[in-house]
C-alpha positions in Angstrom: -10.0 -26.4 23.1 -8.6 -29.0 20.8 -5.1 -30.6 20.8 -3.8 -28.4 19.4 -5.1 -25.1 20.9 -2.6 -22.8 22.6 -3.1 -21.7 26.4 -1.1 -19.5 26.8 0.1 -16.7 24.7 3.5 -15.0 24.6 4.5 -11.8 23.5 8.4 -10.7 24.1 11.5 -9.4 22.7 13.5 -11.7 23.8 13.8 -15.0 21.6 11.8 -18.0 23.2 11.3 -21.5 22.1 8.4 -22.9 21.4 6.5 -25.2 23.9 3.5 -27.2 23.6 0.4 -24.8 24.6 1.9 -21.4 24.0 1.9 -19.4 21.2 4.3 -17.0 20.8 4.8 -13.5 19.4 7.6 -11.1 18.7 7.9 -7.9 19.7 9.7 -5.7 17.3 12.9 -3.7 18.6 12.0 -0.4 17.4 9.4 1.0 20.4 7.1 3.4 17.6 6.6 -0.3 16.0 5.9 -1.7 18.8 3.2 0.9 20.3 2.0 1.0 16.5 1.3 -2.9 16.5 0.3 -3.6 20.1 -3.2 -3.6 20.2 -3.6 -5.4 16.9 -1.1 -8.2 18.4 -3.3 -8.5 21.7 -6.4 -8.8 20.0 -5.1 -11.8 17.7 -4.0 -13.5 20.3 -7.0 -13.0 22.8 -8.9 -14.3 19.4 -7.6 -17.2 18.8 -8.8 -18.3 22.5 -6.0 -18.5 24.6 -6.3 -18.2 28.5 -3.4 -16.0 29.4 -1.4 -13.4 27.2 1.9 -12.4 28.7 3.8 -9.7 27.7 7.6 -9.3 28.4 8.3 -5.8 30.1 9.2 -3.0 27.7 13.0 -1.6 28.1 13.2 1.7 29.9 13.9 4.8 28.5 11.2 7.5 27.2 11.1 6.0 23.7 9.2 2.8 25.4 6.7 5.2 27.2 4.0 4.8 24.8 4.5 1.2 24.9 4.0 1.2 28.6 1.0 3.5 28.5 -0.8 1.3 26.1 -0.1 -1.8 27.6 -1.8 -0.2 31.0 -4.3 1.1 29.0 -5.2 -2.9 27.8 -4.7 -4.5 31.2 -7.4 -1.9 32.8 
């Protein structure tokens, strides 16, 4: 990885600053954009070549389910 190369890989709702090494994502709000744009996100940032991809836990409530069903689904 070169200089510039990113390590680790962010992806959360809440609003993070960015550090040296991690590349960051935002989650949308809205859970049906979310579940619709999950595994597209993931695979972008497991592309680009960084060693870890975290993912900030999805609210509760029934509207996140599918968002928690696919992110199980991705870390199997």
């Amino acid at each position: 990885l070169g200089p510039d190369a990113k390590h680790i890989a962010v992806y959360a709702r809440a609003a993070l600053k960015t550090a040296r090494g991690i590349a960051l994502r935002r989650m949308p709000d809205d859970a049906a954009r979310t579940a619709q744009a999950l595994f597209a996100v993931l695979r972008e940032l497991d592309a680009s070549g960084v060693k870890l991809i975290w993912v900030e836990t999805p609210p509760a409530g029934a509207e996140w389910d599918g968002v928690r069903d696919r992110l199980q689904r991705a870390s199997a």
